[in-house]
MDAnalysis code that builds the backbone (N, CA, C; Angstrom):
import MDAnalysis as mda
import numpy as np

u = mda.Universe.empty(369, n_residues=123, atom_resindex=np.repeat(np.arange(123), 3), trajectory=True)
u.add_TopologyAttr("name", ["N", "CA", "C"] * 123)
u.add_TopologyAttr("resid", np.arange(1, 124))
u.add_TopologyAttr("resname", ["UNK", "UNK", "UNK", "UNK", "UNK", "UNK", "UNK", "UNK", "UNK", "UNK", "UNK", "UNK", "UNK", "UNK", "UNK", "UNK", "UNK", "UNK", "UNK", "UNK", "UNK", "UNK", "UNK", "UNK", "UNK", "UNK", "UNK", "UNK", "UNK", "UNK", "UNK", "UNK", "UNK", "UNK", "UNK", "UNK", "UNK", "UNK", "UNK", "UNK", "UNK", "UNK", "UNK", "UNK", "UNK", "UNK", "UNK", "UNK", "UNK", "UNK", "UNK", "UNK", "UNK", "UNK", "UNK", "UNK", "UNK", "UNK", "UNK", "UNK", "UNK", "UNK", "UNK", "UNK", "UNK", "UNK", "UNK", "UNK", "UNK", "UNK", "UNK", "UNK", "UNK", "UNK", "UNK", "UNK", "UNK", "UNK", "UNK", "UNK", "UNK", "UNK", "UNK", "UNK", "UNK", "UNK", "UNK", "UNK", "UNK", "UNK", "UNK", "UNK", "UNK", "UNK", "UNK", "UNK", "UNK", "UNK", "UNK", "UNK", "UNK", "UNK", "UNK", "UNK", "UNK", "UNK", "UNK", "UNK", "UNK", "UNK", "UNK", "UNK", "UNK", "UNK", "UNK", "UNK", "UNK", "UNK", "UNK", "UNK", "UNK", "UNK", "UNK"])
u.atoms.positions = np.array([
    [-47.182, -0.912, -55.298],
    [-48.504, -0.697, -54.739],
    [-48.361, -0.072, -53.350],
    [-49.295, 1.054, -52.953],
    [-48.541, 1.516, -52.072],
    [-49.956, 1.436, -50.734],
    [-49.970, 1.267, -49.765],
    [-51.226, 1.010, -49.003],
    [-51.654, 2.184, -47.772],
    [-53.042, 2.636, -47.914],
    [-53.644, 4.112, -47.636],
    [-53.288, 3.949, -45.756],
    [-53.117, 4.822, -45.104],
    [-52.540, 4.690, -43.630],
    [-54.021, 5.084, -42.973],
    [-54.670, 4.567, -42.272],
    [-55.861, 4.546, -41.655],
    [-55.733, 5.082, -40.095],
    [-54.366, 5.073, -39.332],
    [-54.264, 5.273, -38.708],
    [-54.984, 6.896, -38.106],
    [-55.309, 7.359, -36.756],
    [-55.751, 8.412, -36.212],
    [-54.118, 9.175, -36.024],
    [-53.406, 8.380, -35.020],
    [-52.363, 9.188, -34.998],
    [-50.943, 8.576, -35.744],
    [-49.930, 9.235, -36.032],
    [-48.669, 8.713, -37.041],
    [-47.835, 7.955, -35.708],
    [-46.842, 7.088, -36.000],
    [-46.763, 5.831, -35.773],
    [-44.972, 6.355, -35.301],
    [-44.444, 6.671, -34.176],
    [-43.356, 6.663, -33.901],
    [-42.427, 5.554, -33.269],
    [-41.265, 5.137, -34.030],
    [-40.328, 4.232, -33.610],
    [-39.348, 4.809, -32.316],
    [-39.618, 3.631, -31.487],
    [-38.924, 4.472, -30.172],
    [-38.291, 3.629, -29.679],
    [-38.034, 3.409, -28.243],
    [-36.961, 2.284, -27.476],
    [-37.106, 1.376, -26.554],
    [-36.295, 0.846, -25.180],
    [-36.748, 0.529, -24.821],
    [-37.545, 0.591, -23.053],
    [-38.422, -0.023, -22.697],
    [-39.079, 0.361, -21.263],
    [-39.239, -0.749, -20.419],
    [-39.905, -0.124, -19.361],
    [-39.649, -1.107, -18.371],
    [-41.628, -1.244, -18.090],
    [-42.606, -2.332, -17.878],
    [-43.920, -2.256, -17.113],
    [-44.344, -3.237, -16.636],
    [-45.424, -2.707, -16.186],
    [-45.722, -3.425, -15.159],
    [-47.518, -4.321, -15.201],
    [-47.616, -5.539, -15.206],
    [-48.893, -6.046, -15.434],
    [-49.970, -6.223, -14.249],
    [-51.063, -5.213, -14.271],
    [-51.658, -5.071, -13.114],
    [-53.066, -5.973, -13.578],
    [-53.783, -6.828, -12.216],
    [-54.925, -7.017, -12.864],
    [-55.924, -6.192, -12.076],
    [-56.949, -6.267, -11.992],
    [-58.590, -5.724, -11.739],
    [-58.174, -5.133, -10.585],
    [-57.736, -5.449, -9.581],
    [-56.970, -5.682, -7.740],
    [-56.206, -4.156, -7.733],
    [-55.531, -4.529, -9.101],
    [-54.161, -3.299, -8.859],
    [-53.113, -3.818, -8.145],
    [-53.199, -5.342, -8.200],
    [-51.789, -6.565, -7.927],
    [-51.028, -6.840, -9.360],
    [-50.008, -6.834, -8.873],
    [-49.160, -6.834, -9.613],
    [-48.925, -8.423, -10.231],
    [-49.067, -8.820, -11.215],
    [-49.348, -10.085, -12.057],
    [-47.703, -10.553, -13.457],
    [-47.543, -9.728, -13.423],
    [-46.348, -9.528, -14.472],
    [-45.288, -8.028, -14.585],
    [-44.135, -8.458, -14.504],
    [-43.580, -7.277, -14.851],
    [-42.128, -7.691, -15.617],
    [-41.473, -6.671, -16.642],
    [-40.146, -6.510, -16.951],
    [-39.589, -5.488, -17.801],
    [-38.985, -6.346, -18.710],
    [-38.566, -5.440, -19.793],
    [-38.892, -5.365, -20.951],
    [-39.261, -4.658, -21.768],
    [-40.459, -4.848, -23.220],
    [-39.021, -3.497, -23.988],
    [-39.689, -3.856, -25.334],
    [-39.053, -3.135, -26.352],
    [-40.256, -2.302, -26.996],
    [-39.810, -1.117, -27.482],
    [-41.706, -0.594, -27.851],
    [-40.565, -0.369, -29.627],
    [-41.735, -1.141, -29.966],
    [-41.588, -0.820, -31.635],
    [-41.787, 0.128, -32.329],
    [-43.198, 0.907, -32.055],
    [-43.348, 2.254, -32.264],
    [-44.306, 2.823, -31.008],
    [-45.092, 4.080, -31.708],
    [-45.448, 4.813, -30.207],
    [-46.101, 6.112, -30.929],
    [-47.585, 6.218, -30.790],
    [-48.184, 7.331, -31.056],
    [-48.673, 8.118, -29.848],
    [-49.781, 8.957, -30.287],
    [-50.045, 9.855, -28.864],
    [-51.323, 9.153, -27.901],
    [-51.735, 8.017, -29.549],
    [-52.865, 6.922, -28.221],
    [-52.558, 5.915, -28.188],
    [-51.163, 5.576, -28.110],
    [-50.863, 4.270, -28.267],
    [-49.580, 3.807, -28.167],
    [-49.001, 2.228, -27.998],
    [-47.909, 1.706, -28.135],
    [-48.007, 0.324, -28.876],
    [-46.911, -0.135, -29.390],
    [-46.923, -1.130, -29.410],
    [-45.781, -1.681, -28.977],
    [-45.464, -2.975, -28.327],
    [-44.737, -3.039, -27.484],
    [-44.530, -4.544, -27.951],
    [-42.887, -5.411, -27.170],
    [-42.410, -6.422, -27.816],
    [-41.842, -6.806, -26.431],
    [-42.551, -8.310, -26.048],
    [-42.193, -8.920, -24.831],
    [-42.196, -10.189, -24.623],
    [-41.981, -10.856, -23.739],
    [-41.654, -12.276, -23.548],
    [-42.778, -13.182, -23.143],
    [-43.595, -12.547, -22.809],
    [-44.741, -13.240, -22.815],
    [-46.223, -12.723, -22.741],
    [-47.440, -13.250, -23.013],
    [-48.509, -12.425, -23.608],
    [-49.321, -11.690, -22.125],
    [-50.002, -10.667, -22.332],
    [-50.988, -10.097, -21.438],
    [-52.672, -11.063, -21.603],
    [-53.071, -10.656, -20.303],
    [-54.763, -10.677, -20.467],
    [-55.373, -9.739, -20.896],
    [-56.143, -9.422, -21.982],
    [-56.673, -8.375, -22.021],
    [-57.464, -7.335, -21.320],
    [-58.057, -8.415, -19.561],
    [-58.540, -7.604, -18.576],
    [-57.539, -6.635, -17.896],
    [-55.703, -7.228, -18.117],
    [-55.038, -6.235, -17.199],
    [-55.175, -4.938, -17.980],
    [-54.336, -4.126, -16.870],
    [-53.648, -2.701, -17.363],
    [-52.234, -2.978, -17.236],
    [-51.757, -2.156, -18.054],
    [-50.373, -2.024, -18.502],
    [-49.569, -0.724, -17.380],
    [-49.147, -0.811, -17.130],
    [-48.279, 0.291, -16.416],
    [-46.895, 0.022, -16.837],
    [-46.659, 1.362, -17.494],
    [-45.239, 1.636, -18.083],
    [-44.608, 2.880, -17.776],
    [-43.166, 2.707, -17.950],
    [-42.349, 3.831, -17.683],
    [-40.952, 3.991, -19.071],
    [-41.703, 5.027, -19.525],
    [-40.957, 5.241, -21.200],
    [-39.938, 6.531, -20.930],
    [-38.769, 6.370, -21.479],
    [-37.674, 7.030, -21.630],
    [-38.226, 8.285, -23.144],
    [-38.452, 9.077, -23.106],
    [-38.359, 9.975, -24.418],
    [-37.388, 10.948, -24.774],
    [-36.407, 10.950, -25.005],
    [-35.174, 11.950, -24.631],
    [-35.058, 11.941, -23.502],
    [-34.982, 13.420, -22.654],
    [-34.827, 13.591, -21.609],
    [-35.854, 13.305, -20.393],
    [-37.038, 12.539, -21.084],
    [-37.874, 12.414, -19.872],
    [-38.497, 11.475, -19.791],
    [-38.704, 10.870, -18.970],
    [-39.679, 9.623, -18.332],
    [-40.791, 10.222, -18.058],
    [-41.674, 9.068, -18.623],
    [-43.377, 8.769, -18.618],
    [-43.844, 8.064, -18.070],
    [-44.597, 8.189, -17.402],
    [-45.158, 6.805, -16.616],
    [-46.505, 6.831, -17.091],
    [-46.578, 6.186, -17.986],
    [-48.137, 5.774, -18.478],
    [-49.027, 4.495, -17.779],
    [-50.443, 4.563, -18.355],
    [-51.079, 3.233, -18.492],
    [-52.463, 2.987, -19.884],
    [-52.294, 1.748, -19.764],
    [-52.913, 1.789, -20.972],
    [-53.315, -0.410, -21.012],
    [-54.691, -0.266, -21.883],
    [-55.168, -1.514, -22.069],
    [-55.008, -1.880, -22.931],
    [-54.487, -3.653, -23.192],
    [-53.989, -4.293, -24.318],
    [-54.993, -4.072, -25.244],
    [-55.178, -4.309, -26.490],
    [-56.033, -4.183, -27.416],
    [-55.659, -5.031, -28.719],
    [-54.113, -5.779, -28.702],
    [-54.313, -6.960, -28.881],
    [-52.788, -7.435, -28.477],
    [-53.355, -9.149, -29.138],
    [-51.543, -9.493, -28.887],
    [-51.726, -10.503, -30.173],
    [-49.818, -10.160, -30.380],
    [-49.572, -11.417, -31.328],
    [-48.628, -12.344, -31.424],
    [-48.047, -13.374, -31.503],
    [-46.676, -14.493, -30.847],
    [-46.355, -14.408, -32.349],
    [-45.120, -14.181, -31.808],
    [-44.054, -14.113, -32.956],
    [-43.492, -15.094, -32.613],
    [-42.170, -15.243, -33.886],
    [-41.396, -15.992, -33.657],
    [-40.218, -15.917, -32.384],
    [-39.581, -16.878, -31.877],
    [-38.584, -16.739, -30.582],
    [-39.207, -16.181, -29.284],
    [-40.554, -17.140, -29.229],
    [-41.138, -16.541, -27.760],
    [-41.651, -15.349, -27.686],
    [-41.545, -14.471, -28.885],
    [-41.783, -13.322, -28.478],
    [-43.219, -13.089, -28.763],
    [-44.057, -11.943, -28.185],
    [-45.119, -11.570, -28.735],
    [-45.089, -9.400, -28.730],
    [-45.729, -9.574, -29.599],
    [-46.341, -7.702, -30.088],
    [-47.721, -7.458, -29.251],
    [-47.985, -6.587, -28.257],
    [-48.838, -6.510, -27.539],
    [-49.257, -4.952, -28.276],
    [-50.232, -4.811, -28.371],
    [-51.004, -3.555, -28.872],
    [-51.803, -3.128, -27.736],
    [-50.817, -1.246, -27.086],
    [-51.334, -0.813, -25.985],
    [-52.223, 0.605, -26.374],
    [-53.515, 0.171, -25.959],
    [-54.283, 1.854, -25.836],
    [-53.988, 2.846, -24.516],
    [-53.516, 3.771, -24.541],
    [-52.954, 4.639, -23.487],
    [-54.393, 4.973, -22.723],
    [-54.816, 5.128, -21.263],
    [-55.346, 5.454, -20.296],
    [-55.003, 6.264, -19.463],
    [-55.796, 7.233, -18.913],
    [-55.216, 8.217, -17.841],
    [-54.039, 8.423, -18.071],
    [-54.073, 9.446, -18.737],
    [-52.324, 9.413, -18.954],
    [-52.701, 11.292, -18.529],
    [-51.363, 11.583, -17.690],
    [-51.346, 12.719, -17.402],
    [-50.778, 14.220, -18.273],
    [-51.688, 14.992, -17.479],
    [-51.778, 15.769, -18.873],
    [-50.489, 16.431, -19.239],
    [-49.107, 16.596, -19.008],
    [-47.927, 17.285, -18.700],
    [-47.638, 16.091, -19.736],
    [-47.328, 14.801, -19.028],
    [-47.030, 13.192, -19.715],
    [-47.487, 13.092, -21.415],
    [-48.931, 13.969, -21.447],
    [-49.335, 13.971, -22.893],
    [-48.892, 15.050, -24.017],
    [-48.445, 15.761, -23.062],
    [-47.809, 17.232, -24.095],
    [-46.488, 16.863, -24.542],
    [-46.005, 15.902, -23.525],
    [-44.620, 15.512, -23.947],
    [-44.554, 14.507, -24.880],
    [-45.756, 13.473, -24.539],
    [-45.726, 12.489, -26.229],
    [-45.990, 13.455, -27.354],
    [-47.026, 14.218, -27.265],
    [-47.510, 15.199, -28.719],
    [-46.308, 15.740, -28.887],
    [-45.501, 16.650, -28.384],
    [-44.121, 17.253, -29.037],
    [-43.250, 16.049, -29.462],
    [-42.809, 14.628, -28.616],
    [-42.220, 13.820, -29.510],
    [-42.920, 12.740, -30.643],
    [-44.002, 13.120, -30.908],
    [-44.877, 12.725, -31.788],
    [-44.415, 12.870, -33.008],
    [-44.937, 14.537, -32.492],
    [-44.996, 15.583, -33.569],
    [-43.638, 16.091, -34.267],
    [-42.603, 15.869, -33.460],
    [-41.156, 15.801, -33.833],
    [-40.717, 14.792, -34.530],
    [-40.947, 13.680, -34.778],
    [-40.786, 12.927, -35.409],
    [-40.087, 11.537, -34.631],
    [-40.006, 11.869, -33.235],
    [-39.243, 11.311, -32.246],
    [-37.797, 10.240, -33.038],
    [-37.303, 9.106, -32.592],
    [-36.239, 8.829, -32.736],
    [-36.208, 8.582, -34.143],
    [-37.657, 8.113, -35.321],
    [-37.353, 7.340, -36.677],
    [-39.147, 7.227, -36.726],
    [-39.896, 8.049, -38.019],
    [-40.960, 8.175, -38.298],
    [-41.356, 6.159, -39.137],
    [-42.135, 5.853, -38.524],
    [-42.427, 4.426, -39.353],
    [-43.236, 5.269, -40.473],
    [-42.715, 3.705, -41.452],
    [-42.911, 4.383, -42.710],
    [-44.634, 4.511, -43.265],
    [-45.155, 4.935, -44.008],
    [-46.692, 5.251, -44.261],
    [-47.396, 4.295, -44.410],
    [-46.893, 3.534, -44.998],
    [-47.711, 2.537, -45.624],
    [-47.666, 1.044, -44.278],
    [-47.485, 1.438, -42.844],
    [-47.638, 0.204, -42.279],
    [-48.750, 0.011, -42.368],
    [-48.905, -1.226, -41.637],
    [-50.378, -2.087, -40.997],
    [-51.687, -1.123, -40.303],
    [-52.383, -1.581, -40.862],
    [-53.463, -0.471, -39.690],
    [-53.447, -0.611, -38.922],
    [-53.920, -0.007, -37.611],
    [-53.735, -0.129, -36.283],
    [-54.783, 1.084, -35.678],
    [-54.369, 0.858, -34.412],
    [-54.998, 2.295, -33.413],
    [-54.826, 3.511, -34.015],
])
């Protein structure tokens, strides 16, 4: 049985980053090291040690080949996994426009490992 992909944009497996948890202030509330599971052109999903508020913003800095991104973007959800961990679901914000040509080409390239069609719906 194979399940229809609802998604807007395709779903890239990527590595790992470093961000930063800002709240309302633009104080800094949380920060470290996250693993991003995959990664489209409006979105991340990301794997960390402990959960966000959904009022913060996310500020991240993503490795894509040869170049660093410094994005931001609002949780849109979270989920606790097993071993402490949780899956935070990021919608990208102000993201600059140079920063966005470079996700669309590693998008659109297939970047490190295309997730497969039939995941979960999402963003």
């Amino acid at each position: 049985m194979t399940t229809e992909n609802h998604r807007k944009h395709e779903r890239i497996q990527s590595l790992n980053l470093s961000y930063l948890c800002l709240d309302e202030n633009q104080n800094i509330v949380k920060q470290g090291m996250g693993r991003t599971l995959n990664i489209s052109e409006s979105g991340i999903l990301l794997e960390t040690y402990f959960p966000v508020e959904p009022e913060h913003v996310i500020q991240l800095t993503l490795s894509l080949e040869e170049n660093l991104l410094d994005l931001k973007g609002k949780p849109v959800h979270v989920r606790s996994k097993d071993g402490g961990k949780y899956e935070i679901g990021v919608q990208f914000i102000e993201v600059d426009p140079q920063d966005s040509l470079i996700l669309k080409e590693f998008v659109g390239e297939g970047g490190a490992s295309k997730e497969p069609s039939g995941a979960e719906n999402g963003n």
